[in-house]
KEMAR-123454 format. One record per residue: residue in three letters; x, y, z of N, C-alpha, C in turn. Coordinates in steps of 0.05 Angstrom, whole numbers, plus 5000, padded with zeros to 4 digits. Atoms other than C-alpha are relative to their C-alpha. Layout:
# residues N
ALAXYZXYZXYZ
...
END
This chain:
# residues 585
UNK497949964980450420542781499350235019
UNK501449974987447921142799497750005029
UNK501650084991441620912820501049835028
UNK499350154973444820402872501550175014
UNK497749814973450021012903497150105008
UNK502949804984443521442920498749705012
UNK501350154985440620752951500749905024
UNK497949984981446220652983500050255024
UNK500349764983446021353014497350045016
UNK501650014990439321273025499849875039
UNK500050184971440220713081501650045013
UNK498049884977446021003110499050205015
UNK501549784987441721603121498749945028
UNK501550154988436921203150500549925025
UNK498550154983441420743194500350205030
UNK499249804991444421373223498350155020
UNK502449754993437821743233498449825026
UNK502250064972434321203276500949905022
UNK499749924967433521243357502449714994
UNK499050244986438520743389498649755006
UNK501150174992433320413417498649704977
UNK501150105017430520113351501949804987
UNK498550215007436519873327501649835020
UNK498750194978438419503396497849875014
UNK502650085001431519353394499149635027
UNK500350324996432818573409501749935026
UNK498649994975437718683464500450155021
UNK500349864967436818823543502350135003
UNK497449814996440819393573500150045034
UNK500650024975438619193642501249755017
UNK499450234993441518563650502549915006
UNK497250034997449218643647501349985032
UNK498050094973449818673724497449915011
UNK502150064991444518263750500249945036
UNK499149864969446618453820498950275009
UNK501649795003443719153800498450095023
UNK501049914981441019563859496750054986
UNK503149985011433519543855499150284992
UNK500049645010433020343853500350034980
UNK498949985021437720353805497849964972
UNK501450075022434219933758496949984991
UNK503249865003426820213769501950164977
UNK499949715034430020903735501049824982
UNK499350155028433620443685497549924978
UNK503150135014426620143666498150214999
UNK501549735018422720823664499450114972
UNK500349925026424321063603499049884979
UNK500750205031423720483562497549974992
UNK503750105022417520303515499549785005
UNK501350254998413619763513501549744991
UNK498950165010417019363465502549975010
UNK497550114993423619463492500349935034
UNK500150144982421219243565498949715004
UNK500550345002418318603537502949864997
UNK498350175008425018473519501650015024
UNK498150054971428518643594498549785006
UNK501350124979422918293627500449674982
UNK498350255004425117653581502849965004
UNK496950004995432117763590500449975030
UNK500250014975431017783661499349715011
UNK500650244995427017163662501749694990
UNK498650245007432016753615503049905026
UNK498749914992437117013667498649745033
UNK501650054977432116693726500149624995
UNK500850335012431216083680503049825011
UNK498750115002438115883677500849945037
UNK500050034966439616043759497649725011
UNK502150094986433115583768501649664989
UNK498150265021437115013718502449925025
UNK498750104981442615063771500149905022
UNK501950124976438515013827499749644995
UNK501350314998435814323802501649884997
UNK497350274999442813983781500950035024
UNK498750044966445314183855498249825007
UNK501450174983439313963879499849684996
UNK500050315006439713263841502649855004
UNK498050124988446913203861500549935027
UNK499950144979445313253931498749685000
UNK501250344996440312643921501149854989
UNK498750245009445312313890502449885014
UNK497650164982450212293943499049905025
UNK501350054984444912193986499649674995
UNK500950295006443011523952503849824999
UNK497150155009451311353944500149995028
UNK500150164973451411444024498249755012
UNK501550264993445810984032500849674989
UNK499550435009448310383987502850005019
UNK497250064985454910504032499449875019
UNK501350064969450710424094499249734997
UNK501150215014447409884057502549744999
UNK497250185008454309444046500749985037
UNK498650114966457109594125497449815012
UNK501350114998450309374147500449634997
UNK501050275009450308724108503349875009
UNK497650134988458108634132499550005031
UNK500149954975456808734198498249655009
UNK501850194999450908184188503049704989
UNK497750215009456607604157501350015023
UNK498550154970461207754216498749995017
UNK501850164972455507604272501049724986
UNK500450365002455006954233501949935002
UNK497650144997461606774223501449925029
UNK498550054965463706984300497749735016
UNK502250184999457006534312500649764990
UNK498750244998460205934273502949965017
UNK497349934994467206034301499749915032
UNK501850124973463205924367498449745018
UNK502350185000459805364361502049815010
UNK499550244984460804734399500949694983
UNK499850325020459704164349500150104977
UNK500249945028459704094274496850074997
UNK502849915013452004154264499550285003
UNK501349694998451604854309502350044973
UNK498349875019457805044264499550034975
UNK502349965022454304884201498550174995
UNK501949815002448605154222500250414999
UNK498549704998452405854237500350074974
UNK498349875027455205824166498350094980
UNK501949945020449505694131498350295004
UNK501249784990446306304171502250284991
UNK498649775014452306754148500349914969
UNK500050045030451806504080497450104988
UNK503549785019444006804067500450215015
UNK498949764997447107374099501350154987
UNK498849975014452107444056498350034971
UNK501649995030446707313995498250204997
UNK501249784994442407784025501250284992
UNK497949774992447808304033500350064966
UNK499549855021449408223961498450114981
UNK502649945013442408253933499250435006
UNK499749644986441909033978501650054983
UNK498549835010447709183947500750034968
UNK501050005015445909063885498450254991
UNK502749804992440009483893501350275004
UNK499049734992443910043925501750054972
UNK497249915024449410053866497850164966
UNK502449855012442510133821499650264995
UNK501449764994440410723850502450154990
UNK498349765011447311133833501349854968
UNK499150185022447910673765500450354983
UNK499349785027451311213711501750215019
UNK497949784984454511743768503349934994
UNK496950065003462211793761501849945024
UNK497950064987464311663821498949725026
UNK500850224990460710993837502449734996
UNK497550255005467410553821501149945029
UNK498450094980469810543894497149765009
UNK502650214989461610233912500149764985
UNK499650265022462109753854502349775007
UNK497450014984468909673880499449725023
UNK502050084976465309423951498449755001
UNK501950234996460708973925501049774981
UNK497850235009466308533880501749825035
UNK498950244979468908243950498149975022
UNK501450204987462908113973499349614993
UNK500250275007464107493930502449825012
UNK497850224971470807323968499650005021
UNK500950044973466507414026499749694995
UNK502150194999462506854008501749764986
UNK499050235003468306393982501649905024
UNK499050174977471906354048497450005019
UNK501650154989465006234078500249765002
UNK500550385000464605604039502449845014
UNK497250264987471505414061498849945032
UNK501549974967468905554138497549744993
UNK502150225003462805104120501249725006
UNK497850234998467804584096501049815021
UNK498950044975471304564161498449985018
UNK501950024979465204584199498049694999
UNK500950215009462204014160501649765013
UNK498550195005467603614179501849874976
UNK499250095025470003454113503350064995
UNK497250014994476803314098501450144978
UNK498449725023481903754065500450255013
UNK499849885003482204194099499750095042
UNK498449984967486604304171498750205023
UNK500749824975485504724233501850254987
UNK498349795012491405134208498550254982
UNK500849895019489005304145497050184997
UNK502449854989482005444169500950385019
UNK500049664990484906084214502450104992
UNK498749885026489106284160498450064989
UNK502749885011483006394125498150245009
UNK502249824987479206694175501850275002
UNK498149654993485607254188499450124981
UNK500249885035485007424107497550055004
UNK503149915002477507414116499050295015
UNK500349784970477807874182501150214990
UNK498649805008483308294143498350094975
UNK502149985030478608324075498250205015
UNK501249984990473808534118500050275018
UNK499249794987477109074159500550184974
UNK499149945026479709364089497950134999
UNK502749914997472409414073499250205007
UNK501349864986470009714127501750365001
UNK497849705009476010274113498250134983
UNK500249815023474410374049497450184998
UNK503149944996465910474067500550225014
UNK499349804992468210954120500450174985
UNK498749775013472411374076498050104982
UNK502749965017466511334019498450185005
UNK503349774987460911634068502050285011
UNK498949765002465712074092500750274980
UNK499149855022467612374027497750084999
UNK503049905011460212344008498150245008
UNK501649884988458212664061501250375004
UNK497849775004463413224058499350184977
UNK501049835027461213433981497449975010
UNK502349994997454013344001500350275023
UNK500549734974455113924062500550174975
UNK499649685020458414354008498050024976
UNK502150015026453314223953497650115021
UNK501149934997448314424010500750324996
UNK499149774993452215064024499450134973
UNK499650005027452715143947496450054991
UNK504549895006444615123936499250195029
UNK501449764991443915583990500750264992
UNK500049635018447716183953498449944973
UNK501750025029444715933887496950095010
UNK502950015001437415973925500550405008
UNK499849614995439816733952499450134978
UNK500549865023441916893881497450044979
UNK502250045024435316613848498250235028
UNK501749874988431117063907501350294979
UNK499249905014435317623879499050164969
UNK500950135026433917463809496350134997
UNK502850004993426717373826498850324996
UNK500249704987426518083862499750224969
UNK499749855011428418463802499349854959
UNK502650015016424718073750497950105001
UNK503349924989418418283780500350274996
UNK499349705012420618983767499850034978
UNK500249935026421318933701496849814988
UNK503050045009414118513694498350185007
UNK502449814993410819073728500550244989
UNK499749755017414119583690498649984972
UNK501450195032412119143618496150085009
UNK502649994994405519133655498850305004
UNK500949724993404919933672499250054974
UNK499649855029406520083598498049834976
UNK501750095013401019643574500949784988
UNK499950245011403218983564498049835000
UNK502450205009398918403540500249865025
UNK500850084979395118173597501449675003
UNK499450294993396617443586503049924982
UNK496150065010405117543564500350075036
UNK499249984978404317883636499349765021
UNK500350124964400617353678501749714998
UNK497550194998406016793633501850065017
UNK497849974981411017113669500050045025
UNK500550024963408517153743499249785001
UNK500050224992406316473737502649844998
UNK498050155000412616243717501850155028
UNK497649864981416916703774497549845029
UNK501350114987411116383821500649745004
UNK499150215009412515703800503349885012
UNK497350024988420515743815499350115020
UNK499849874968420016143875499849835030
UNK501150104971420115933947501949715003
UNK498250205005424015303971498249785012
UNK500450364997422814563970501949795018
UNK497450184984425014134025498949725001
UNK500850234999425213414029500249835029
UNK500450164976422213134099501949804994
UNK497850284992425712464080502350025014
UNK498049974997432012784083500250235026
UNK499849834968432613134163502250184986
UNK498049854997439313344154499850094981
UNK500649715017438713724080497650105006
UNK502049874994432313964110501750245018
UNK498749874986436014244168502850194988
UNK498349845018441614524122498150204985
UNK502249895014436414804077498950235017
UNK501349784988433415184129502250195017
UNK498149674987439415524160501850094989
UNK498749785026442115694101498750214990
UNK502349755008435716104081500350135020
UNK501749714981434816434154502850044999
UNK497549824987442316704161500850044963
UNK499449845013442316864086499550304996
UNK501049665010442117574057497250034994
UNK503249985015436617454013497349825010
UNK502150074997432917024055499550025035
UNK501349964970431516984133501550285008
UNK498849714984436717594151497850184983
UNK501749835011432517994098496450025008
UNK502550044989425317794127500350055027
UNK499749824971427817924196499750275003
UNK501249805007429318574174496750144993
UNK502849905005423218734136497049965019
UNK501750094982418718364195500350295022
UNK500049784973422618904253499650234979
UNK499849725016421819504196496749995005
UNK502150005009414419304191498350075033
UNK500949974972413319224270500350325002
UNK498649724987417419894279497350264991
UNK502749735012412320304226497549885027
UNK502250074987405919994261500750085031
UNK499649814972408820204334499650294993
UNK499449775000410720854307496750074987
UNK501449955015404120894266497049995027
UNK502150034965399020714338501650355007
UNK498349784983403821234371498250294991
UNK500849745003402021804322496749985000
UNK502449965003394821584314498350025032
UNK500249944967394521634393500650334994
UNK499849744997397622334388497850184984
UNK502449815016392522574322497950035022
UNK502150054992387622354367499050145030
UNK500049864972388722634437500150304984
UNK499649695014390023364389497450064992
UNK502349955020383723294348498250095031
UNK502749904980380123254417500650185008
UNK499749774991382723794450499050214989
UNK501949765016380624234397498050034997
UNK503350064990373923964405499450115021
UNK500649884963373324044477500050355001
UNK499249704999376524804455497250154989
UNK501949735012370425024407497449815008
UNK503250104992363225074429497849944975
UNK501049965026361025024356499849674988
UNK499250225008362224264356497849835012
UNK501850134979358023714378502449795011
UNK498350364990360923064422499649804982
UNK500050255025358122624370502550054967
UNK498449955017362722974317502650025015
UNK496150134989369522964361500349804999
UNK499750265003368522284374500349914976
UNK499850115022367322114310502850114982
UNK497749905012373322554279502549915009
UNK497050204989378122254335499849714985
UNK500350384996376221424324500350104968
UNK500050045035376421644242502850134998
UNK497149884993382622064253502549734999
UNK498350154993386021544290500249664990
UNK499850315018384020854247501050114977
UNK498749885023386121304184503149965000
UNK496750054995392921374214501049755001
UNK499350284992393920684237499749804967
UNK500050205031391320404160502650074984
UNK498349875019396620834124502649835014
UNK498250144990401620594178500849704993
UNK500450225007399319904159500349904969
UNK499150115029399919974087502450074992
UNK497150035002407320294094500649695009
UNK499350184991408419724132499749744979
UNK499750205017406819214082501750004977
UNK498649945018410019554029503249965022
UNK497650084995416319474075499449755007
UNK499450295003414818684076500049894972
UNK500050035025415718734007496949944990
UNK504150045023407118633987500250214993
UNK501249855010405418973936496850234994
UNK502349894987400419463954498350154977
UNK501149915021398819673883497249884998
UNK503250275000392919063873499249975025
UNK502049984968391619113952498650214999
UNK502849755000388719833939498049924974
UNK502150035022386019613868497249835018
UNK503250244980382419023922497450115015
UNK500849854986381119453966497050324985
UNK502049915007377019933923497849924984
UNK503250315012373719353885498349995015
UNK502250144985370919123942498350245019
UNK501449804985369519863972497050074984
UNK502649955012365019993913497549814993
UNK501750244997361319263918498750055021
UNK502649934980359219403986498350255005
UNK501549744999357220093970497349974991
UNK501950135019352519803917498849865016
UNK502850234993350219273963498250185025
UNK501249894973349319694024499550394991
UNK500249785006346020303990497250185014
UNK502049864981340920484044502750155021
UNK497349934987347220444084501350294996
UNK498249795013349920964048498850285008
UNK501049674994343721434062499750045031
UNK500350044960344521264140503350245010
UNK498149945009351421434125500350395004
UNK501349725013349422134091499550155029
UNK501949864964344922374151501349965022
UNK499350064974349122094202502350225000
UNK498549745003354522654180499550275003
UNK501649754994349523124182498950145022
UNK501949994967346823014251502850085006
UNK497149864997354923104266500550404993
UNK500149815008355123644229499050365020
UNK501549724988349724124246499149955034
UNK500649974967349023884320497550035006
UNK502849924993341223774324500049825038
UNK498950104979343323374385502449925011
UNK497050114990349223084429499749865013
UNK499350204986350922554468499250095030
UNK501749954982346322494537498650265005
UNK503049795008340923034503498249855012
UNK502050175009334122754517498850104974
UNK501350035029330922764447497349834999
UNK501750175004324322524428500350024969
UNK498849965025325122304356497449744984
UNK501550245006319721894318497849865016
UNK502050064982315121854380501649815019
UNK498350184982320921574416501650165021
UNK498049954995323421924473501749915030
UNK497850164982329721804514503050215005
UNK497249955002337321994525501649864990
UNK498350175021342321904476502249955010
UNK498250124989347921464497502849924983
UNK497250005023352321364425498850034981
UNK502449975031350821454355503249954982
UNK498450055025355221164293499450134981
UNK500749845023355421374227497449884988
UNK502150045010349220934216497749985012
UNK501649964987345320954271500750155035
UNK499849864973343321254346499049785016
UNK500250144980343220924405498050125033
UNK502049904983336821174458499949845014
UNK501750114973335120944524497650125012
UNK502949815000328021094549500649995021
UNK499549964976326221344610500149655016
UNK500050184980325020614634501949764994
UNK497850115005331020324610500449884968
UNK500750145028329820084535501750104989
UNK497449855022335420154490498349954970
UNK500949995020332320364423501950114981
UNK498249905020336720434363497350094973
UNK502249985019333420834308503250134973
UNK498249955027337320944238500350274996
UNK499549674995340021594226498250094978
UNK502249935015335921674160497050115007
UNK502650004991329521614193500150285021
UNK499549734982332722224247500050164985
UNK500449805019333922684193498050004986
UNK501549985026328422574154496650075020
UNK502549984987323322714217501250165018
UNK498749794979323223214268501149945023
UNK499150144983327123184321499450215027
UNK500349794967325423534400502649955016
UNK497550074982331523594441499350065028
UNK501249874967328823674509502150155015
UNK498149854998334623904530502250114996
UNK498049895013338724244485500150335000
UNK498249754990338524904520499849985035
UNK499349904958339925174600498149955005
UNK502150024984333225304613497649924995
UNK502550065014326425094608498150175016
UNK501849804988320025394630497749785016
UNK501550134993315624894672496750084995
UNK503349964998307824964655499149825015
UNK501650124983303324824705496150115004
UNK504049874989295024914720499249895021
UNK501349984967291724974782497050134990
UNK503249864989284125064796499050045013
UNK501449984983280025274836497549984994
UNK502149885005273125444854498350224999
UNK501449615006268525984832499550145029
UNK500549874979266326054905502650105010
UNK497349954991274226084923501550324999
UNK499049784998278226754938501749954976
UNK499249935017281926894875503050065014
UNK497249955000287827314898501849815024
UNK497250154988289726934958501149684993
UNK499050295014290526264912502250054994
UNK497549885016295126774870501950045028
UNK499049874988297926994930502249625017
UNK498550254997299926244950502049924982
UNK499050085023301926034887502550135000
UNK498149775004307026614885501450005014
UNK498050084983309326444953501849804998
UNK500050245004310125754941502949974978
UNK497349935029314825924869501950155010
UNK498049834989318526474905502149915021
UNK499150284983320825954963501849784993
UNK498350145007323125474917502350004997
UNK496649915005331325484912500749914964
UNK499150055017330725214844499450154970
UNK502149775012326625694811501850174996
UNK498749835014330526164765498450365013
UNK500849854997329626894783499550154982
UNK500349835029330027124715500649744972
UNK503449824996325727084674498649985022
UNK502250014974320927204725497849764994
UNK502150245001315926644739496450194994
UNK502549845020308326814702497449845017
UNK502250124989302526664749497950184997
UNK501849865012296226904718496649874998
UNK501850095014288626754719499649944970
UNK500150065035287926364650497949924985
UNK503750085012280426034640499049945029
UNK502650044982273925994672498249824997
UNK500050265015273625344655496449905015
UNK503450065000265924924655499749925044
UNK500550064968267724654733501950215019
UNK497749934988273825104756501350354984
UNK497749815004278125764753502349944995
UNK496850095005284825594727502150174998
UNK498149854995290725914739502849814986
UNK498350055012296625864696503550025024
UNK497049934980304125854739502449884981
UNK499150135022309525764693503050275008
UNK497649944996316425864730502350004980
UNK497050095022323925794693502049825017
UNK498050174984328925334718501849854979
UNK498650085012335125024695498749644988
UNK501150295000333724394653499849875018
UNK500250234978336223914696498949995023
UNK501649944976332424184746497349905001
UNK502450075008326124074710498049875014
UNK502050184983321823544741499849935031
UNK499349864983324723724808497450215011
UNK502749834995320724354808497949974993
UNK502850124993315324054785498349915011
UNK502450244987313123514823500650125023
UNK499649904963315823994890496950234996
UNK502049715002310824624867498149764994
UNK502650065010305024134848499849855032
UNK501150104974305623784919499450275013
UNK500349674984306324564958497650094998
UNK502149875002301124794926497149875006
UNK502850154994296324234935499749995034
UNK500449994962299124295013499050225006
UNK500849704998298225005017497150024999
UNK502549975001290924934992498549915015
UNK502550084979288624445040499750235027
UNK499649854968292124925098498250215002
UNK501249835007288625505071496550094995
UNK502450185012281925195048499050184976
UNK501749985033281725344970500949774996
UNK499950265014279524744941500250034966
UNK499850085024280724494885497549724984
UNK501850125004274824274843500049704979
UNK499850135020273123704797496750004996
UNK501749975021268723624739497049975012
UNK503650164993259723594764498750024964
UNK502349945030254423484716498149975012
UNK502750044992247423534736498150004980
UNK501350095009242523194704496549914992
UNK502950024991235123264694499549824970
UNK501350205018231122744660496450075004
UNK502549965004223322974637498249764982
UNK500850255026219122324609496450065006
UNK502549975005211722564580498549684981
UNK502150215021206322014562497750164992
UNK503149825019200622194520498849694993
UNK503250145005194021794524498650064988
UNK501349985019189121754497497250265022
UNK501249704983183722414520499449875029
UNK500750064974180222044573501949935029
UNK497750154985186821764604501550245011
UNK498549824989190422204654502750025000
UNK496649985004196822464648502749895024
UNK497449804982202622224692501450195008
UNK498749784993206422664733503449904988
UNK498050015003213122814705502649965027
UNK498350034972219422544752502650104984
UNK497849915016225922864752502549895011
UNK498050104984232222574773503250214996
UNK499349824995237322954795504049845010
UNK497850074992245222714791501850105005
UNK497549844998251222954820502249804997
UNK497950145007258022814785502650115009
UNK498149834977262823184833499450125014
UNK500549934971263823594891498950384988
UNK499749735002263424224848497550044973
UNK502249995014256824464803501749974972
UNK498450015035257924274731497449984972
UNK502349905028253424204663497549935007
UNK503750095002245724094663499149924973
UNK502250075033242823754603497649865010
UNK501950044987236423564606498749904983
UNK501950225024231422974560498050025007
UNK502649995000225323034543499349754981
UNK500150165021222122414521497450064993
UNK502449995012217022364470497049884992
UNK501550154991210522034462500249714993
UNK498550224999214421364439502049985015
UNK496350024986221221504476501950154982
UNK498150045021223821594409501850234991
UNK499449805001225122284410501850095026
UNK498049884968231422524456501050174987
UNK497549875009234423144454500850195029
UNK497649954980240423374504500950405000
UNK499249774995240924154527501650025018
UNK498249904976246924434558499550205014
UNK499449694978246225014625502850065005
UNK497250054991252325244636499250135028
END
């Protein structure tokens, strides 16, 4: 006895002691208003564990299940009044077809057309009942097929005051003028009756069929709803480490129901169908919304990535520490940065989930990193050339034995034009990784130039030209001072070094003006300017034999310019075979 009170106490202990959650283990606490503001029921679903969000995120879905159950009996009630209007249509039709014929015997001239009339509303009439037959089929088991059934019981007293009409048309006796349109009034009145009751039928039909559309369009609201805040609780199940394939059962199944089904056959529940979704809550008024929320970020999101972008430059333009290839590049990266972010609020307000668009998104960043991993070192260096500014945008640069003015440069390559128009793109790897000349990446340059003369020539008043000539120029920097200096006493010529300063762009300018001046100046003056001589002696000894006299040696004597230049001189030997070449200077 004992023993069972302490066991007793034991499990009361117990009972007492554990969380809430464990012992309500089996039942959702998320589900009681499934109207629930989505906010709301994120924090609601925070806290919970694993196990006890497998059990919202079913509770949610049995919740989805049953909404989707209602969906389909609406939806099979519309097609069922859909098919009860048609056998109605089906019946006036086939009455409509009997009175042509009848008004068509009733018409007739003789007994044969009259006959012939009857017999023609009599496979009308057989026809008619065979359709309606058929139509009564299609709603066979519905409860409120007794007025159609109804309908197609006097299509058989159609077809007995036919035969009387036949009768009378045949000629056959028995049967009076009288009694004949006595017949036909009951037939005409049968008939009118009818056509009442078919009216009222489609009318009705068509009356619950509008409200049964109206009726599946809040049911399709509520199941979006539904939908909405299932998916919350699968992705919460799913944060907290749910089993991959309990999570992708349940997005295939909320995939599966979702979205609406319309039936072309049917125009008009098509057309119901659809303007019940766009002027619901949960479905076209809420996508309107989220469409102008999504437009609105993406305007506002251009807007600021216009403003980063006009800011970033200014500050560029402000420091001299920058290159133009790095503003540019900081604005156009600046301002697509802004505009992406803009772009992925914006989706997140069309309700996409942007969680698995960045997971995509860096999948596929680190695939093409991998594939494009030269890329990567183009990449590298092309930040670097930014960076440290070994050039800028319309430098000339010679780079690789290539040179030109640079015109753009990406983060993977540069874009050169040569002097004679050639657009050469060279990879930025290959720029960093070899030297680069900037021809003009400062103010000034220094033009070198040489001039010669000749040895017979006056010396200072060459200098004394030269000097004029540079001093004259307007483009010619005054500081540093320009350097004109005897420099070699070269094998044909005196050379004189001249080696003004001038603003880059000036460069070739003063060049090609001081190399014409001075060549004018020299003719005016008369110091020439020499080119290269060589003079040439040639000595050729034979050797006989004693008695045999010696030729006289001949010497020939060439001149290879206007100005004395080297002397070598051959001696040949008593084959030829022996040459050797002395320089005079």
């Amino acid at each position: 006895m004992n023993r069972l009170l302490r066991s007793a106490l034991v499990l009361l202990v117990l009972a007492i002691s554990l969380p809430a959650s464990v012992l309500s283990a089996d039942k959702a606490v998320t589900t009681g208003d499934p109207e629930i503001a989505q906010e709301d029921l994120k924090l609601k679903l925070k806290p919970l564990l694993r196990s006890e969000l497998k059990v919202e995120a079913d509770a949610w879905l049995q919740l989805l299940e049953d909404k989707v159950k209602q969906i389909s009996t609406a939806e099979i009630a519309v097609k069922d009044k859909l098919r009860e209007i048609s056998a109605a249509e089906t019946y006036e039709s086939a009455l409509d077809a009997v009175e042509k014929a009848k008004n068509k015997a009733a018409e007739a001239t003789d007994a044969e057309a009259a006959a012939a009339s009857v017999r023609e509303a009599e496979q009308a009439l057989e026809d008619a009942a065979v359709e309606g037959k058929a139509a009564v089929a299609k709603v066979e088991g519905n409860a409120e097929t007794a007025s159609v059934t109804a309908i197609a019981a006097k299509l058989a007293a159609e077809k007995a005051a036919l035969e009387k009409e036949r009768k009378a048309a045949a000629g056959k006796q028995g049967a009076d003028e009288a009694e004949a349109e006595e017949d036909d009034d009951a037939s005409q009145a049968k008939t009118d009756a009818t056509r009442e009751k078919l009216d009222a039928a489609v009318a009705k039909r068509n009356e619950d069929r509008k409200n049964l559309l109206a009726y599946l369009a809040d049911l399709r609201g509520e199941q979006t709803s539904l939908i909405d805040r299932t998916n919350l609780a699968i992705e919460a199940f799913e944060l907290k480490g749910g089993k991959a394939e309990e999570v992708e059962e349940y997005r295939q199944y909320v995939t599966a129901v979702a979205g609406i089904e319309v039936d072309v056959t049917d125009i008009s529940a098509t057309w119901a169908t659809l303007t019940g979704w766009l002027f619901s809550e949960e479905g076209g008024l809420r996508w309107v919304k989220n469409i102008s929320l999504f437009l609105a970020i993406v305007f506002v999101a251009m807007f600021l990535a216009r403003i980063v972008g006009k800011a970033i430059e200014r500050v560029m333009a402000r420091s001299n520490q920058t290159s133009q290839l790095l503003g540019d590049f900081l604005v156009v990266t600046s301002r697509r940065l802004v505009l992406a972010i803009g772009i992925i609020i914006g989706l997140a307000a069309l309700e996409v989930n942007i969680g698995p668009l960045l997971a995509v998104i860096g999948a596929a960043g680190f695939v093409i990193a991998f594939a494009l991993q030269n890329s990567l070192g183009n990449f590298a260096s092309g930040i670097l050339i930014m960076v440290f500014k070994p050039f800028d945008v319309g430098d000339v640069v010679e780079i690789g034995g290539v040179l030109g003015k640079v015109k753009s440069m990406n983060l993977l390559s540069v874009l050169i034009h040569t002097p004679d128009n050639k657009a050469v793109i060279i990879p930025n790897n290959n720029i960093w990784s070899d030297s680069i000349t900037n021809v003009t990446g400062t103010d000034s340059r220094r033009v070198d130039l040489i001039f010669g003369i000749g040895y017979g020539d006056d010396i200072e008043k060459a200098q004394g030209i030269m000097e004029q000539v540079v001093s004259e120029h307007p483009m010619v920097l005054k500081d540093p001072e320009p350097v004109i200096r005897v420099h070699e006493l070269a094998d044909s010529s005196v050379n004189f070094i001249c080696r003004p300063w001038v603003k880059t762009e000036d460069y070739w300018d003063v060049f090609w003006d001081v190399t014409r001046s001075v060549k004018e100046r020299f003719d005016q003056d008369g110091v020439s300017i020499p080119f290269p001589q060589q003079d040439i002696h040639v000595i050729e000894a034979l050797q006989v034999n004693s008695d045999a006299t010696s030729k006289p040696s001949a010497a020939v004597s060439g001149q290879g310019g206007a100005a004395s230049g080297d002397k070598q001189t051959a001696r040949a030997g008593d084959a030829g075979a022996d040459t050797s070449l002395d320089e005079d200077g």
